[in-house]
N, C-alpha and C positions, 0 to 999 in steps of 0.2 A: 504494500500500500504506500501511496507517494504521502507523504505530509509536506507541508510546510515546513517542519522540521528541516525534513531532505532537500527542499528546494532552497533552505536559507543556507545549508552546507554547502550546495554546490554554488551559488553564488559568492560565499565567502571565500570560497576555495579558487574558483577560478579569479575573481580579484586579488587573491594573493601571489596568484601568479601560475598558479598549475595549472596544464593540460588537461583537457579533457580525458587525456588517457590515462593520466594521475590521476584523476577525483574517480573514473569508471576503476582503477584497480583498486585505490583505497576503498568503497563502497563495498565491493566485493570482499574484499577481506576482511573488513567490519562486518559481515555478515546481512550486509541486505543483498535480498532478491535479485537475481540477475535480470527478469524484466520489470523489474522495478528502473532498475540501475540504467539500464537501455533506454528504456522513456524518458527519466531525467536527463538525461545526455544527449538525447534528442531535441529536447524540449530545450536546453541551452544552446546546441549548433542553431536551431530554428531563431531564436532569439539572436544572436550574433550573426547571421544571415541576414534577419533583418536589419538591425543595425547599421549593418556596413554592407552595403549591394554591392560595392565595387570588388566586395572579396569572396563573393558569391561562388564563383568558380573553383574558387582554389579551396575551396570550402568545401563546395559537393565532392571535390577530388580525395578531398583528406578526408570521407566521411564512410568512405568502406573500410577505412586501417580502422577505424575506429572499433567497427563492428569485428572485424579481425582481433583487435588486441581485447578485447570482449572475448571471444568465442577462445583465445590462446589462454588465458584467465582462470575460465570454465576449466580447461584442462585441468590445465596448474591446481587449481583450487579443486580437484576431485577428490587429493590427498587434503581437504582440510583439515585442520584442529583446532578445537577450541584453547585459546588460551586468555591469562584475565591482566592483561595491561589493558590500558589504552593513552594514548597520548594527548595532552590535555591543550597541548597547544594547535591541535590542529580540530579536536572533538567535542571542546568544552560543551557546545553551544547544542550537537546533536543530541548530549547526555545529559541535557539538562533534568532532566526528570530521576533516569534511576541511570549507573553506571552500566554501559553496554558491554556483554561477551564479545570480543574479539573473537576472530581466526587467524592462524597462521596457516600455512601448508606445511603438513605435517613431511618430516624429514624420515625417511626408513631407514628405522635401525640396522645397524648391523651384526649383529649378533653373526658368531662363525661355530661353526664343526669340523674338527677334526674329520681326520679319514679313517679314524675307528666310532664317529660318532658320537665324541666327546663335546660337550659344547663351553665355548668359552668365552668371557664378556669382557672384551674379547678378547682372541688370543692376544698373547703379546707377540709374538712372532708375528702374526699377521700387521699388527700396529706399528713396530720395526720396520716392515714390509714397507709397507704405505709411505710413512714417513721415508723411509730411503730414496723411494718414488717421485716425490716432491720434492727433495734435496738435488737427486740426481737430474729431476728437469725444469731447477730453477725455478719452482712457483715458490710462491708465497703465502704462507699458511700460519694458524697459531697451533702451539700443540699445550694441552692442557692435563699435566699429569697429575692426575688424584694420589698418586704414592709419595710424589715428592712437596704434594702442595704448589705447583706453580706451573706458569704459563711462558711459555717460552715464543716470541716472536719470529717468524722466520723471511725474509725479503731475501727473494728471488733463489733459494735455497740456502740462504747462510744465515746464522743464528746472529740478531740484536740485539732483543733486548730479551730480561727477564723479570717477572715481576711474581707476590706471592699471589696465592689463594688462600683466602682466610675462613670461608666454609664451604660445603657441600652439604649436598642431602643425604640424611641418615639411609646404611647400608639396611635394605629389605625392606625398607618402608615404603607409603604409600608412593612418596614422592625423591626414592633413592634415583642419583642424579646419573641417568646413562653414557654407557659408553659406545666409543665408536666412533666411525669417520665421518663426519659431516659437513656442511654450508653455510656459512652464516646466510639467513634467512629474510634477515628486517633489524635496521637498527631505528633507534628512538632516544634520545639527548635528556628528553625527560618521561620517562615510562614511570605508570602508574598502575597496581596492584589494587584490582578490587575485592580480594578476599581480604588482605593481609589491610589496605585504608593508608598503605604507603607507598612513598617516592622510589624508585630504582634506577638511578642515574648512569646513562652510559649503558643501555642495557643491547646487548648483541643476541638475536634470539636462534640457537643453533639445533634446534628439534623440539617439535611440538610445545609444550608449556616449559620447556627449559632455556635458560639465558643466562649467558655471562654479565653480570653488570657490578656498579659501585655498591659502596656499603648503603643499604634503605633507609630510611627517615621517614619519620610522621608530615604533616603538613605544621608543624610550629617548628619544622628543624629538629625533632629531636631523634638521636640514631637509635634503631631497634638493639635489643641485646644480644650478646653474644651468644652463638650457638648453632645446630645444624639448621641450612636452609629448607626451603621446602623443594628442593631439588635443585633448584638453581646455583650456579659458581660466583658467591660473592667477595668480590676486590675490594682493595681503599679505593675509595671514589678517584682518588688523583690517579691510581693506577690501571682503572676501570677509563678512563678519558685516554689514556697511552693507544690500549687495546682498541679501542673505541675507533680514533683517529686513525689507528693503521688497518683496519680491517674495510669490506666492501661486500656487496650483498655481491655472496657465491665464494666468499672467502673459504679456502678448507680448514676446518675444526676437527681436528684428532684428539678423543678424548680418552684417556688410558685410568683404570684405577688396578688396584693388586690385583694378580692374578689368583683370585679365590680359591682353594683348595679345602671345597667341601668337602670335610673327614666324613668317610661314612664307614661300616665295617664291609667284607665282602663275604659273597653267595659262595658256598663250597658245596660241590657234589658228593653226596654221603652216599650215591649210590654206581655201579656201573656199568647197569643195563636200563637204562631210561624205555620205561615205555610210555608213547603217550597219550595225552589223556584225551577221552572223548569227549567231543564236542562238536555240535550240530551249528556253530558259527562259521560264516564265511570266510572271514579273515579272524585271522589272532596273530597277536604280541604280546611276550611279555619280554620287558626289557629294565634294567639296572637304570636307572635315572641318575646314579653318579658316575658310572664309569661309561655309558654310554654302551655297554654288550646287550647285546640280544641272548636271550636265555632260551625262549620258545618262539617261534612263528609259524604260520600257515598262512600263505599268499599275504601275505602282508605289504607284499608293493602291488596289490589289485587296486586300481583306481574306483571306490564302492561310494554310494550316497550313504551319506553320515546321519542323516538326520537335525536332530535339536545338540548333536555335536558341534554343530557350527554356532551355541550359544556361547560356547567359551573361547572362543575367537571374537565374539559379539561382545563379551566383558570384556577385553583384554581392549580391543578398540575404542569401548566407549570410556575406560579407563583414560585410556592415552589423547585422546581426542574432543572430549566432554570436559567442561567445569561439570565436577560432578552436586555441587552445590547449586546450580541453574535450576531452574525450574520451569516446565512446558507443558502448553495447554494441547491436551487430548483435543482431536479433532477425530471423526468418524472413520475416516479413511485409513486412518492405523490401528482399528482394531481386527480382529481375525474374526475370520465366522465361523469356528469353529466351540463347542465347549470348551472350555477354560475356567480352571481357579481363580484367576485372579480376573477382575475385571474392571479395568480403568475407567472411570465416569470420564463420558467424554461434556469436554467443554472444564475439565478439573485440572487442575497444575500438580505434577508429580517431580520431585528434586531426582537425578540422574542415579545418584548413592541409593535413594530409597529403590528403584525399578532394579538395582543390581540382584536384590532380594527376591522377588519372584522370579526373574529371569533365570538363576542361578540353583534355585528352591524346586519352583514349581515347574521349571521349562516354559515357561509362561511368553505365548507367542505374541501377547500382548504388545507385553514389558519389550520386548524386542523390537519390537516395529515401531513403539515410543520414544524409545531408544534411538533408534536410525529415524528418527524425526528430527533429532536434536540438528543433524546437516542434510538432512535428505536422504534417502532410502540411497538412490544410485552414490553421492557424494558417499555413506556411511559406507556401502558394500564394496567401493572404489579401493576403500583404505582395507577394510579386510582381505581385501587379497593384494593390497601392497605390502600389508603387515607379512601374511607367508609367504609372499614372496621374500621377503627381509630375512626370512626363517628359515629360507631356503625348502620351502614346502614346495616343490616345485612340479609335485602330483595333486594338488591342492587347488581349485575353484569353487569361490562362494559367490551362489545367487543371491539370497538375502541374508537378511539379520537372525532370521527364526529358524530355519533349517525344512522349511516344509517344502522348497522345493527341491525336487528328486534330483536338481541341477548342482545341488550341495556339495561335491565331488571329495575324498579324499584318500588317502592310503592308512595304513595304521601304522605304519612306519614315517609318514608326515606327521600325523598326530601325535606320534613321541617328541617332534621335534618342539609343540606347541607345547603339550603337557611339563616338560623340561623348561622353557620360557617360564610359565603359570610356575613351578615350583622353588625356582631361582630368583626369579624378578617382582613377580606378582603372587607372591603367597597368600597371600590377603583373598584374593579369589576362589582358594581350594576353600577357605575355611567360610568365606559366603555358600558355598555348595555344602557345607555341612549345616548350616546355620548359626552360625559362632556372629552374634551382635555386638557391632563396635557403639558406645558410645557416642563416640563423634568422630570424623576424619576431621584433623582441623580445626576450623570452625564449622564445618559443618555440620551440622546436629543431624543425627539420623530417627528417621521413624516420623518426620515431621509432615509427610504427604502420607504415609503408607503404613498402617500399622505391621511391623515387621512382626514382634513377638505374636501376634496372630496367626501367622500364612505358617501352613501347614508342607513340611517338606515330602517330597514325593521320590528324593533319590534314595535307592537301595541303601543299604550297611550304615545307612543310621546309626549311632551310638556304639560303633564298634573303634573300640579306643585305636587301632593300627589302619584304621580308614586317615590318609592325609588329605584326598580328595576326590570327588564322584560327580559322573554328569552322564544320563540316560539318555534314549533319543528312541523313537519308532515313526515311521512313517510306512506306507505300501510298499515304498520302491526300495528303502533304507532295511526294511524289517525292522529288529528290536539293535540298537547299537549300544554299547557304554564302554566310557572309560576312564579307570581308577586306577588313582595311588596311593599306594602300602607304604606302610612302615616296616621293614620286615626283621627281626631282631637276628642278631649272631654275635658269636662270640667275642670279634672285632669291633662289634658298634653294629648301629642301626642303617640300613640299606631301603632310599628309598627304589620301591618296583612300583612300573607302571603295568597293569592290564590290559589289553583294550579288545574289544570285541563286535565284530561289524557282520551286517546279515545272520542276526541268528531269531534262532525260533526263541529263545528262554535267556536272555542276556544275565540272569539274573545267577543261575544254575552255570551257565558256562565259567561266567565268573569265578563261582564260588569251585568249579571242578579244576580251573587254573588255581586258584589260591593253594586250594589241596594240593595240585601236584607239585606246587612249587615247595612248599614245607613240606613235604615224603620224602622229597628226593634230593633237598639240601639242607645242610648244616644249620638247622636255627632254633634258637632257644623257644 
């Protein structure tokens, strides 16, 4: 919808001097509507046509780049993400009312594997790699290493300058600060945080809600306190202007932290005639989730429909890509016609955190489609398979957010590589799939749209203390699908195993005949 709002934006903005193809990309990525964006943009060439006849020509000529660097945008912007600055000197006036969700384009991680299927965040070898890469053909890049605290500037392959890093976001938390090789994306001189109600000076934004920037401030000047960010790499402001100064949107951002060496104990075969175990499932895996070995499989590189497996691809995006604090109003067209537990009132506003909970609980196709409202069904499922593809899922195609179409595509050897993500990066999700209620992430207060302690869970092994985490799936084309992970005790320490099971009659039973055979036939207390 055009408001006056918008119309007073785009006149301020082109008085200030920008192009029409500046105010059409910022709009975009402030998240209004692209034919919104298009008719105000029209609506000014029209205006400045009239204005000035004599530039009429040169005008209509310049009037299809316009629709081009529009439609180039759309691309761009399929990978969006929500994230919560917005910049006050160019927005004041649009946000007058309540503080608007930005977007960014969301930057694909890179997470790597081994060629034993090890996965590492990332390797360092591979970040050596890289960086050697850039040394050797003279670009110019920052490298940010979380081990040593600092950022090292690089022009045209040789090291300048160096400056510290004085926090990061806490390891395993909601908002632990990623690693990997990046872009700088968007910078902003005075970037403002609408969860946190502060300043972020010098802020360089190099993947989804993540940015390098100066030490934060209230609006009276006063500095926040010390401690972990919320993911973000924050500098002394003086040192944060350095970076700032030398870097340019498409900069490479190399971001390294320790190379984690999750202790786990290991699987020993106590037997040495393995037979194995029956099961009426298409595909099966079961696979070591720290050491990255396959233990069991049968067709496990078949490319099979997953079903409502594709909701934990659904949380892991709308994690990354969502203020999960935001709040959106149900319209009709996102619910499912299908029976379902949960049932969104449409025309009601639901906070993103809260819909994690039946999506995760109930399978709830709802919650999903509400979900992939927050950018668009196509923008939302854009990023789902940009995310595996970052995973290297490379047997992997998601049609929606819910899993219900049969076009849901994947292997059970790709889903280890996600289930391993969920276990490492986003724990927090296995344990919404069990129903483990946080308080609050943040500020934001959970339970506030959606009574959580009500909704009733529907994944198998409920309240089985070595369940780490579960998610179910059935459709026609999919059958009954699921896939969990164990805690599995040994003598060594504890080993997490994934399960996973696609096309079967009894997901429930196959399961439980894998868990059997995996304690018969190995070492574990």
């Amino acid at each position: 919808m055009i408001t006056d709002e918008l119309r007073k934006y785009v006149h301020d903005a082109r008085t200030s001097g920008k192009s029409p193809e500046e105010i059409a990309r910022d709009l975009l990525v402030s998240g209004w509507q692209e034919a919104d964006v298009m008719q105000v943009i029209q609506e000014l060439r029209q205006s400045e046509q009239t204005s000035k006849p004599q530039k009429r020509q040169a005008r209509l000529l310049a009037q299809p780049a316009v629709t081009l660097v529009l439609a180039v945008i759309v691309i761009l912007l399929g990978g969006t993400s929500a994230y919560l600055w917005n910049d006050r000197l160019d927005l004041a006036d649009t946000n007058s009312q309540k503080v608007r969700d930005f977007y960014a384009q969301l930057a694909q991680s890179q997470i790597a594997f081994t060629d034993a299927g090890e996965m590492v965040f990332p390797d360092e070898q591979k970040f050596l790699t890289k960086k050697a890469e850039y040394i050797e053909s003279k670009t110019s890049f920052i490298e940010a290493d979380l081990r040593t605290m600092s950022i090292t500037l690089y022009e045209n392959g040789i090291a300048i300058r160096a400056v510290d890093i004085l926090t990061k976001g806490k390891e395993k938390s909601w908002w632990e600060t990623p690693t990997g090789d990046y872009k700088v994306l968007g910078k902003s001189a005075t970037a403002y945080s609408s969860i946190g109600n502060v300043w972020m000076p010098y802020s360089i934004q190099f993947y989804g809600n993540y940015f390098i920037h100066g030490w934060p401030y209230h609006d009276d000047g006063t500095p926040v306190p010390k401690g972990y960010s919320g993911g973000c790499i924050r500098l002394a402001t003086d040192d944060a202007r350095i970076v700032f100064d030398f870097v340019k949107v498409g900069t490479p951002v190399l971001v390294l932290d320790n190379y984690k060496e999750y202790t786990s104990g290991a699987l020993t075969l106590n037997a040495t005639d393995l037979a194995p175990p029956v099961v009426n499932a298409r595909s099966v895996l079961i696979v070591d989730l720290a050491s990255g070995e396959t233990i069991l499989e049968k067709q496990a590189e078949e490319p099979l429909s997953i079903a409502s497996l594709t909701k934990l691809m659904t949380a892991v995006v709308a994690h990354e890509v969502i203020y999960l604090g935001r709040p959106i109003k149900v319209t009709s067209n996102m619910l499912a016609s299908v029976s379902q537990i949960f049932y969104p009132t449409v025309g009601g506003r639901y906070i993103g955190l809260d819909l994690l909970y039946p999506l995760l609980m109930q399978s709830s196709n709802d919650a999903a489609n509400v979900l992939a409202g927050f950018l668009g069904e196509k923008t939302f499922v854009y990023n789902m398979n940009a995310k595996a593809s970052s995973l290297e899922m490379s047997d992997t195609r998601f049609a929606d957010a819910s899993g219900m179409s049969a076009e849901n595509i994947s292997t059970a050897h790709d889903l280890t590589k996600l289930l391993q993500y969920i276990y490492y990066k986003r724990p927090f999700l296995f344990d919404i799939s069990k129903g483990v209620v946080f308080e609050n992430v943040g500020l934001i207060q959970l339970g506030d749209t959606i009574s959580i302690t009500n909704l009733k869970n529907v994944n198998e092994f409920i309240g089985n203390p070595d369940l780490i985490g579960v998610k179910n799936g059935e459709t026609t084309a999919a059958r009954q699908t699921m896939a969990t992970v164990w805690k599995i005790h040994t003598v060594q320490g504890d080993v997490p195993v994934a399960i996973i099971v696609l096309g079967s009659e009894d997901r429930k039973r196959d399961t439980e005949t894998l868990l059997n055979w995996l304690k018969t036939n190995f070492a574990v207390l």
